[in-house]
N, C-alpha and C positions, 0 to 999 in steps of 0.2 A: 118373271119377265122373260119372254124371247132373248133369244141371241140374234135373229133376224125375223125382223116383220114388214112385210111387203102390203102394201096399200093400194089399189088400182091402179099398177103402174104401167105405163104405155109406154113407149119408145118408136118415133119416124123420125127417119133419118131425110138427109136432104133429098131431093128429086120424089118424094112421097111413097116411099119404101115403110111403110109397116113391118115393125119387127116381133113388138111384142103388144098385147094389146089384155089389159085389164087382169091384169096377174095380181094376185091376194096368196101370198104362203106366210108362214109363221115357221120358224126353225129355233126350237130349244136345246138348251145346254148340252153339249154331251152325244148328239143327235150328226150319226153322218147319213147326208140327203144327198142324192144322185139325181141330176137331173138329164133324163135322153128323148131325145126326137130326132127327128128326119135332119139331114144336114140342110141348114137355112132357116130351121125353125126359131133361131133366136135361144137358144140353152145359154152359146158364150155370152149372148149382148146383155143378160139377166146375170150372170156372172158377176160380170162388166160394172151392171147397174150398180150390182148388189156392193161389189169392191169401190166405186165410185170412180172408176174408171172412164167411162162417161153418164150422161145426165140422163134420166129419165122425160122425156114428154111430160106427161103425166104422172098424178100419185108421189109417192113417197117412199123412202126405204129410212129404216132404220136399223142400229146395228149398240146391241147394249145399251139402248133407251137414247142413243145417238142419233144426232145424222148423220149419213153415209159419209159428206165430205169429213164433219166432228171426228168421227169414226175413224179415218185411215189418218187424221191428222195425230190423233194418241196413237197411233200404230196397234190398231188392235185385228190388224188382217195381217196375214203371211198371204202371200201367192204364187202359186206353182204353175208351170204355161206347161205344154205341151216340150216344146227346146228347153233344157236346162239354163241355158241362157246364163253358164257360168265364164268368168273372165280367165282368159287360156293364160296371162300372165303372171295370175294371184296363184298361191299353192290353195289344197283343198281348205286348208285352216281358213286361210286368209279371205278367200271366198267366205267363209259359213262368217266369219268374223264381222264380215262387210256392212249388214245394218249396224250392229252395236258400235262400229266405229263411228257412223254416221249421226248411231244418239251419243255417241261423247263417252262410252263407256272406260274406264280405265283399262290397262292395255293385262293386269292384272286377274280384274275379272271379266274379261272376253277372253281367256286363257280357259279359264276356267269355264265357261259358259258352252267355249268349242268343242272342250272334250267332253263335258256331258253330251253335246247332243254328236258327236261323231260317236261315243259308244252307243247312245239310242238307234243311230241306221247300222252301227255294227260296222264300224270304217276307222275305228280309231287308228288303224296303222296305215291309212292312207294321209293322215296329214301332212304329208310334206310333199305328195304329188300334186302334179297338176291336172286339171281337167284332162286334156290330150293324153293322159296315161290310162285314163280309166276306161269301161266299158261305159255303153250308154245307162246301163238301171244304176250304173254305179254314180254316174252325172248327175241322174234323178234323185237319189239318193241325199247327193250332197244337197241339191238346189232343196228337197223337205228340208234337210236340216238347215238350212241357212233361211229361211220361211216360219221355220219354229223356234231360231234362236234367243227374240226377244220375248217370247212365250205369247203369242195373239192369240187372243179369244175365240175366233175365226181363219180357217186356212181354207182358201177360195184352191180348185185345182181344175184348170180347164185341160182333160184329156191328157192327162202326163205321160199315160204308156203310150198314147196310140201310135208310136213311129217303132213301139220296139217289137222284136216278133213273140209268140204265142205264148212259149214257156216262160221265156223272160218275165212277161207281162204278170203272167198267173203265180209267178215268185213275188214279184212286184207288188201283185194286190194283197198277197199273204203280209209281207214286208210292211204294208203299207198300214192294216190290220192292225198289225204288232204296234207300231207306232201310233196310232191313234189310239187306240187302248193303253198305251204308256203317260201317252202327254195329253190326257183326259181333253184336248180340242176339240170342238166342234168344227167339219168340217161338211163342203158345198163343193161339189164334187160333178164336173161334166164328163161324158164318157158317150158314145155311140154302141156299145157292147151290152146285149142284154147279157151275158154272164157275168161280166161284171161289177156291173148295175146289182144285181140279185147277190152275190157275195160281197160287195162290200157295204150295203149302206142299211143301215137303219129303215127307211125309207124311201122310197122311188116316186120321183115326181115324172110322167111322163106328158110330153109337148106336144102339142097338133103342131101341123105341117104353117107355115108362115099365114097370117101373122099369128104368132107363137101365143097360144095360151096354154092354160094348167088343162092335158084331157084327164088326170086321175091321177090321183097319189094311193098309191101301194106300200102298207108295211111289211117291213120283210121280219117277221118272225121266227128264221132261221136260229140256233143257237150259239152262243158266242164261247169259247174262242171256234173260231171257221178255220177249215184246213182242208185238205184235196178230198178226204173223203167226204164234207160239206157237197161238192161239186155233185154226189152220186146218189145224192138224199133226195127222195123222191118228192118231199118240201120242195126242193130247189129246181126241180123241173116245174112241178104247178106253177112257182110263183111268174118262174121263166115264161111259161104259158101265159099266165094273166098280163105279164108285158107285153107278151108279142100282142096280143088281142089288144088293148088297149092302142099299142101303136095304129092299129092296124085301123080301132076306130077313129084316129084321130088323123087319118087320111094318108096314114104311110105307108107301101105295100113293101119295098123290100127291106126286111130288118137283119140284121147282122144278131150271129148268134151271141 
């Protein structure tokens, strides 16, 4: 069984804006999928769809033999935005603690639950700062681990690096890497970077220009564990290639590298 199965799904918004239009993907266990196209093609509102965020038009989504709403009501998503979107008031603990308090967990074992995953981003001696202390990948950092703490099926991540700059990022995706290979996740992943795209995912779904459909899924058959000499494998340029052309057929002319 899928971890996510997509069924004709459409999405217009009010005023008769078309977003996405007749989308069919299947994402299994284990499986990290990147989704990039043109800014406006609809990647987040699929996201979106997929976390039940908002409603689909049309079709259906499912998520562990669920439905989407089913789905996030057992908390079997984490999600990671773009802004860490952590609370300046909570220490780092207290942040990653914040769902399990939510489902009632004993204060016990959310103790314990936080320092597994603050050793998992490799923060355990930030526990007791707050947000405003840290650097931004370090913010990111925290908002994965607080996304992974009740252990979901699915970690949804619309564009988590895109505000930090170059190197950070490319630490980031390593980082990022390491933790999805630790916490065996399936994760759904938007991003605007074909290098990114191509080092971190299993496979790349890439989106025509609005309204947003599937123009080609790409396995990336790089070898896993990836690391900066990954970056220089001439694997990694081709496949980089096959996305840009792809974008490009699917009516987008400038691509970011």
């Amino acid at each position: 069984m899928s971890v996510v199965e997509i069924q004709g799904v459409s999405k217009e918004f009010k005023g008769g804006t078309v977003a996405l239009q007749d989308i069919d993907l299947q994402i299994e266990q284990g499986e990290f999928v990147s989704l990039i196209g043109p800014s406006g093609c609809g990647k987040s509102t699929l996201l979106r769809v997929i976390g039940d965020l908002i409603e689909p038009s049309r079709g259906a989504v499912t998520v562990n033999g669920k439905s989407a709403r089913q789905a996030r009501q057992d908390h079997d998503y984490g999600i990671v935005f773009q802004d860490a979107v952590l609370y300046n008031w909570r220490t780092v603990a207290k942040n990653v603690a914040l769902p399990l308090e939510l489902a009632g967990w004993s204060r016990e074992r959310r103790q314990a639950r936080v320092e597994e995953m603050l050793d998992l981003v490799e923060l355990r001696g930030f526990a007791d700062h707050h947000p405003w202390q840290l650097s931004g990948g370090m913010q990111q950092r925290v908002s994965i681990a607080r996304a992974l703490s009740f252990d979901p099926a699915l970690l949804l991540m619309d564009e988590p690096f895109g505000a930090l700059d170059e190197m950070t990022r490319e630490r980031m995706n390593a980082e990022l890497l390491r933790i999805w290979e630790a916490s065996k996740s399936t994760v759904v992943f938007v991003t605007h970077s074909i290098a990114e795209a191509v080092f971190l995912s299993t496979r790349i779904v890439v989106m025509s220009v609005r309204p947003g459909r599937i123009s080609k899924v790409i396995p990336v058959d790089l070898a896993q564990p990836r690391g900066t000499a990954t970056r220089e494998e001439p694997r990694f340029f081709e496949l980089a290639t096959e996305v840009r052309e792809a974008l490009h057929l699917g009516g987008h002319v400038e691509v970011p590298a």
